[in-house]
C-alpha positions in Angstrom: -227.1 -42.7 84.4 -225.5 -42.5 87.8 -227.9 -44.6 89.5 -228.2 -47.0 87.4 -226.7 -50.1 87.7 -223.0 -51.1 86.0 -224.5 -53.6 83.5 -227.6 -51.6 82.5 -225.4 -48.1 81.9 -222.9 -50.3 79.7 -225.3 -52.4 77.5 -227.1 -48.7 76.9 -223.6 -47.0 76.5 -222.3 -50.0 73.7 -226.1 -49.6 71.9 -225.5 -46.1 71.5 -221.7 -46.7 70.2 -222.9 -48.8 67.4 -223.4 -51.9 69.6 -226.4 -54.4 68.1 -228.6 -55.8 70.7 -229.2 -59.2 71.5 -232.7 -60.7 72.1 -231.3 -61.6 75.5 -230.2 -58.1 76.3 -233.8 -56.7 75.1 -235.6 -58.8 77.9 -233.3 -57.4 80.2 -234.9 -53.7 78.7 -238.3 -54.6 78.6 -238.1 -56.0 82.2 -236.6 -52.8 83.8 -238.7 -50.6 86.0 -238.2 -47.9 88.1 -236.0 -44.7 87.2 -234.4 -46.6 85.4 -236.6 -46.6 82.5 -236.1 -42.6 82.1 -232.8 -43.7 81.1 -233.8 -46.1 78.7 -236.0 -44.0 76.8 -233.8 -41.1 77.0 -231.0 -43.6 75.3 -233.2 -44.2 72.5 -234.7 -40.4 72.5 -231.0 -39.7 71.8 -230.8 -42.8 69.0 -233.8 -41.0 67.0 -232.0 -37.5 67.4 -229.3 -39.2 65.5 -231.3 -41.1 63.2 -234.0 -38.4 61.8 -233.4 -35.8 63.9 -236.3 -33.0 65.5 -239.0 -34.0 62.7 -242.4 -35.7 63.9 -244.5 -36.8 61.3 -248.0 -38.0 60.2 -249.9 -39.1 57.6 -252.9 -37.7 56.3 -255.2 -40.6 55.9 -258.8 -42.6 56.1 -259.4 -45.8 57.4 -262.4 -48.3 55.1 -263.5 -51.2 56.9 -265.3 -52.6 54.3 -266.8 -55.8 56.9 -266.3 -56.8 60.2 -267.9 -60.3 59.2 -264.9 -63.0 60.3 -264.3 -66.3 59.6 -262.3 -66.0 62.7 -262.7 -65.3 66.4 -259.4 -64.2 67.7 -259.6 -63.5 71.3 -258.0 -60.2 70.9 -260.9 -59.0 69.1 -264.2 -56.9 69.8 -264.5 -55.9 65.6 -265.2 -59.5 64.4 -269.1 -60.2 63.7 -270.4 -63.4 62.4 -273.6 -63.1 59.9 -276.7 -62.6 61.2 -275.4 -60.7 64.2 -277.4 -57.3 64.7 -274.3 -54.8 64.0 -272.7 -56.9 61.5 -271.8 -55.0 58.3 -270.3 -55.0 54.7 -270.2 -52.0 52.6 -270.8 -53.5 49.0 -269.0 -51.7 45.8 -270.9 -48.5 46.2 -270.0 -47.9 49.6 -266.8 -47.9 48.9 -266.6 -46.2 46.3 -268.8 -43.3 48.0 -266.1 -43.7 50.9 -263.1 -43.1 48.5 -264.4 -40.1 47.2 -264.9 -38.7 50.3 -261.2 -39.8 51.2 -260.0 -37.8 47.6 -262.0 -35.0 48.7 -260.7 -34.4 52.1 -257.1 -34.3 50.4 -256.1 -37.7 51.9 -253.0 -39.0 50.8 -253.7 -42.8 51.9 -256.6 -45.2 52.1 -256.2 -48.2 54.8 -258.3 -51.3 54.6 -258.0 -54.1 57.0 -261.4 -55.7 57.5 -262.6 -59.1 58.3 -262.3 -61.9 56.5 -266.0 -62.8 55.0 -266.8 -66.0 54.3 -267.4 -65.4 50.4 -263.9 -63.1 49.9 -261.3 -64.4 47.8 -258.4 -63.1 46.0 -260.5 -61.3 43.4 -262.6 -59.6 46.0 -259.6 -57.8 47.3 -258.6 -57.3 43.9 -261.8 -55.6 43.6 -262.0 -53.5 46.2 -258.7 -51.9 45.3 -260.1 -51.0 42.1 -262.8 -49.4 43.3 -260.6 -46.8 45.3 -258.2 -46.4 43.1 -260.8 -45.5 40.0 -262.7 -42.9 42.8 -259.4 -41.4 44.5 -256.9 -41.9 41.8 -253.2 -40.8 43.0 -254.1 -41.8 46.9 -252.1 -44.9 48.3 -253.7 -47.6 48.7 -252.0 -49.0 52.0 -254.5 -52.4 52.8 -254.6 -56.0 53.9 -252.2 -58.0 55.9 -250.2 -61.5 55.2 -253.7 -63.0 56.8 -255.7 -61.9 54.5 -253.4 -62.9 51.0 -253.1 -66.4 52.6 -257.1 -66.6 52.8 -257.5 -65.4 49.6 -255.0 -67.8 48.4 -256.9 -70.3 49.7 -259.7 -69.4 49.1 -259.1 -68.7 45.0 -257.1 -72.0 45.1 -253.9 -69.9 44.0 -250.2 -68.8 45.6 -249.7 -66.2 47.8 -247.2 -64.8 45.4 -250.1 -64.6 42.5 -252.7 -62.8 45.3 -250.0 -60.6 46.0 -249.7 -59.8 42.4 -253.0 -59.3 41.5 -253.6 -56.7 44.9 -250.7 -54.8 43.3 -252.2 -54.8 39.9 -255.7 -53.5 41.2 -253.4 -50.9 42.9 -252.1 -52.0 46.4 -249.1 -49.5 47.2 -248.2 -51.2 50.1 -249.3 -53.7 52.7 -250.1 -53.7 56.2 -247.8 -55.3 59.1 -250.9 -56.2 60.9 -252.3 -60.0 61.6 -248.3 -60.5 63.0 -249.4 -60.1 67.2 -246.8 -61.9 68.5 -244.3 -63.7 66.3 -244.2 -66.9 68.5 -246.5 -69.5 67.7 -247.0 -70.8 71.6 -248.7 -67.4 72.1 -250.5 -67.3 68.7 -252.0 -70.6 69.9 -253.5 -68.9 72.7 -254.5 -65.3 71.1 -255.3 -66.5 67.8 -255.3 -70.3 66.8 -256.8 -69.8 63.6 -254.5 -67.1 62.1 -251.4 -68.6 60.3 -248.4 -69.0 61.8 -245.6 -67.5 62.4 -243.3 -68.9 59.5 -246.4 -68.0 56.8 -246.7 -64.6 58.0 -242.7 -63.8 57.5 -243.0 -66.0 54.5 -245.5 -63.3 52.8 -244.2 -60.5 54.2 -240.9 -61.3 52.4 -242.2 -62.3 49.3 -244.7 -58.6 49.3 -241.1 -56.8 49.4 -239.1 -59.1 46.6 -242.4 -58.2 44.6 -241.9 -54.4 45.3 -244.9 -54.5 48.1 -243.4 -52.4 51.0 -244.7 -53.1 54.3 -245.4 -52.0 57.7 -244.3 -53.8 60.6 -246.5 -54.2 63.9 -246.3 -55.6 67.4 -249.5 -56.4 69.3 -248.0 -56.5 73.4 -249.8 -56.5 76.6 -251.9 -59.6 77.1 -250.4 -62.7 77.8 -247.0 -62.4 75.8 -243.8 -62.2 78.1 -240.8 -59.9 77.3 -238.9 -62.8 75.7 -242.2 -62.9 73.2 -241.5 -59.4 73.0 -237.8 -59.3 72.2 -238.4 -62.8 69.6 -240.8 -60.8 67.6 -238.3 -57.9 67.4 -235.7 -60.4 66.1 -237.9 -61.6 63.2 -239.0 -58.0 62.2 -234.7 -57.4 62.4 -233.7 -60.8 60.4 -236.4 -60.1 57.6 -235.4 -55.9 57.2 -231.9 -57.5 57.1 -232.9 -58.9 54.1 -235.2 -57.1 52.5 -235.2 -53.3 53.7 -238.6 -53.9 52.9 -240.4 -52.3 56.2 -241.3 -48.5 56.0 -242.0 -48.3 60.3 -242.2 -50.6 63.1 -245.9 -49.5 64.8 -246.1 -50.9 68.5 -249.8 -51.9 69.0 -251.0 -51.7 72.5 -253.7 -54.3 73.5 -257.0 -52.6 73.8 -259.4 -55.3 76.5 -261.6 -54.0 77.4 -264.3 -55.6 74.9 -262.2 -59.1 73.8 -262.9 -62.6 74.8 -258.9 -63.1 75.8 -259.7 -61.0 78.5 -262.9 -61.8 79.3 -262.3 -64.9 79.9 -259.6 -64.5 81.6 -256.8 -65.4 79.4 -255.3 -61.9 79.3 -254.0 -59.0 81.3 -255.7 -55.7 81.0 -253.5 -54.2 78.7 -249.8 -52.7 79.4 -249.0 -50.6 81.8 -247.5 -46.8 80.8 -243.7 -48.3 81.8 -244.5 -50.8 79.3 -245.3 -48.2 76.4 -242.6 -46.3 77.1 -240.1 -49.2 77.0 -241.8 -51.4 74.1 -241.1 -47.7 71.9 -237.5 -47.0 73.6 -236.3 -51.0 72.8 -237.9 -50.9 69.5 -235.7 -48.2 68.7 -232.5 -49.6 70.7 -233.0 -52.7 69.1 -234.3 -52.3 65.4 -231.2 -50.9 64.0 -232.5 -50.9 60.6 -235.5 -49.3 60.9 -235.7 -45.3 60.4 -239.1 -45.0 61.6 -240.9 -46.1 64.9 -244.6 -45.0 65.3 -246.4 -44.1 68.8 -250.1 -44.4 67.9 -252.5 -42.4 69.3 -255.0 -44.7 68.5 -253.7 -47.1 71.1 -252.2 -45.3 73.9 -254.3 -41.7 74.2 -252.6 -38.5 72.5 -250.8 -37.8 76.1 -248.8 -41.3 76.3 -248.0 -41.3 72.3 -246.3 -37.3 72.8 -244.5 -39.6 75.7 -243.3 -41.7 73.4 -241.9 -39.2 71.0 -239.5 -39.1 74.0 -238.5 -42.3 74.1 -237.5 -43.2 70.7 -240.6 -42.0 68.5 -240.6 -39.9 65.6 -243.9 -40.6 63.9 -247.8 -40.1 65.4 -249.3 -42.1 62.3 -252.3 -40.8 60.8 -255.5 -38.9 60.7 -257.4 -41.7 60.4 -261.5 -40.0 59.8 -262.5 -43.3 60.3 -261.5 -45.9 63.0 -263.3 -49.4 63.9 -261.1 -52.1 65.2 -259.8 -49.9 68.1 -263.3 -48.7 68.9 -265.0 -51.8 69.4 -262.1 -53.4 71.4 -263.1 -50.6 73.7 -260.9 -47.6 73.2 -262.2 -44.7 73.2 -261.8 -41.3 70.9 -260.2 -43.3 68.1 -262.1 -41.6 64.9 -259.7 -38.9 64.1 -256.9 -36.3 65.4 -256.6 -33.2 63.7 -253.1 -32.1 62.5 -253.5 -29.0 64.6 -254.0 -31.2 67.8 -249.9 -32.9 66.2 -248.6 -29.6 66.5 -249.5 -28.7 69.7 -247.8 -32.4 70.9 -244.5 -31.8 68.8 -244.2 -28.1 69.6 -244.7 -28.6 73.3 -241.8 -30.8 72.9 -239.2 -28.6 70.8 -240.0 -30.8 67.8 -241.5 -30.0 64.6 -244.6 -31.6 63.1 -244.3 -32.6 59.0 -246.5 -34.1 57.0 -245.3 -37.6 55.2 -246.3 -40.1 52.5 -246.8 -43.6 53.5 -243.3 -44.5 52.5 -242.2 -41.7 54.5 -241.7 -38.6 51.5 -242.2 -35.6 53.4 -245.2 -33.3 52.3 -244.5 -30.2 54.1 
């Protein structure tokens, strides 16, 4: 703290004395570099202590893509596949089902399903879908879609959101995914993802999943052409909406893979975020979300070495097995499919900290 600069040392003092962030004071976070950054993260490191203490958790869970056929074309994305394109895919009801029992019998606790939104899905397709699993891994959470994917199916079925919403829960949707929020300004949506609904639809949904009983994740997807004041706006949605609903179960900070996307192919995007930026998007999240117990470093996105990172800097959760993983993978990350529990221990235990199994809603399991 002592070389740090008055204004820096005092805005991370007041956070730590109960002081609530402003949006203005999280740029100023996001945009520090040097040492300095240790001393962010080790403010926030010292937040979590107080917060949930020396646990790291994870989930033990399996990804089903069920298609990677898109009405979109989201320049973030190396998943989406139009039909008749040679690796296009949809796994039909027995697929799935096939998947779902394998799920049950490697003693997963939660199925995830974000896929892409086929041209002949609507609300009863999801509705579908969730039946499936839940009749072939009965008891197993069903943590699937994203505010995206009700308002397609809502339009799609000719219907509100609020009746897709009810009918996922009804098939057996536990809780739904943060996901399809990027950035939470619509001049950057524009850019990343024009045809994905906007920023008042997607908070819109969110909040009416959690007055419905719908928990939620909450995501951030940083590092291509966003600026830290998109950064620190999206933070203050996700805070104004847990205000009122308490609704969210974990922020998960989402780092841009490139490698394989037509953003950055064409230009339009950096290469991804630099370390510094991990480390501080994690250490601000915590700093700044008050009301959130949980912030997730995923493996999935950074590499096992920069997520046990960011268990200093504010992290207490690794996220989850996984067995399956496609979006990541074809965006051009690499050793995404799974991360064995015994690979967790030896991350938390090198740190002091001790690895626990979780629910999705965050019940511990061990």
């Amino acid at each position: 703290m002592r070389c740090m600069t008055p204004p820096l040392s005092e805005v991370l003092d007041d956070v730590l004395a109960g002081h609530r962030l402003t949006e203005e004071e999280a740029v100023r976070l996001l945009s520090t570099r040097g040492r300095d950054v240790l001393a962010i993260a080790a403010a926030a490191d010292e937040l979590r202590e107080r917060r949930v203490g020396d646990i790291v958790t994870y989930v033990r869970n399996q990804n089903i893509n069920v298609t990677n056929i898109c009405v979109n074309a989201c320049g973030f994305c190396g998943f989406s596949r139009k039909p008749g394109d040679a690796d296009a895919f949809f796994y039909g009801e027995a697929a799935v089902r096939e998947k779902a029992r394998a799920a049950r019998e490697r003693g997963v606790t939660e199925v995830c399903t974000v896929s892409g939104l086929h041209p002949e899905f609507d609300a009863r397709s999801y509705a579908d879908i969730y039946s499936w699993i839940r009749d072939e891994a009965p008891g197993v959470h069903i943590h699937a879609s994203n505010p995206m994917e009700v308002a397609y199916a809502a339009e799609k079925s000719g219907i509100s959101t609020r009746e897709v919403l009810g009918m996922m829960r009804d098939a057996g949707l536990a809780t739904l995914c943060g996901t399809a929020a990027e950035i939470l300004v619509d001049s950057v949506r524009a850019v990343i993802c024009p045809d994905k609904i906007d920023t008042a639809t997607w908070a819109r949904i969110i909040r009416e999943a959690h007055g419905l009983g719908i928990r939620s994740t909450a995501t951030i997807m940083y590092g291509h052409s966003e600026n830290e004041a998109d950064r620190a706006r999206h933070l203050g949605v996700l805070r104004e909406i847990q205000d009122e609903t308490h609704g969210f179960t974990e922020f998960v900070p989402l780092s841009f893979i490139h490698r394989n996307t037509p953003l950055y192919r064409a230009g339009q995007a950096r290469p991804g975020a630099a370390g510094r930026e991990d480390l501080l998007m994690l250490a601000v999240a915590r700093l700044f979300l008050d009301n959130f117990d949980h912030i997730q470093a995923s493996w999935v996105k950074v590499g096992t070495k920069m997520a046990q990172m960011g268990l200093l800097s504010g992290a207490d959760d690794l996220g989850g097995t996984l067995f399956e993983e496609s979006i990541s993978r074809e965006a051009g990350a690499r050793d995404t499919d799974y991360l064995d529990p015994a690979e967790m221990q030896r991350m938390a235990g090198d740190l002091g900290r001790v690895l626990r199994q979780r629910t999705t809603t965050y019940t511990r399991l061990g």
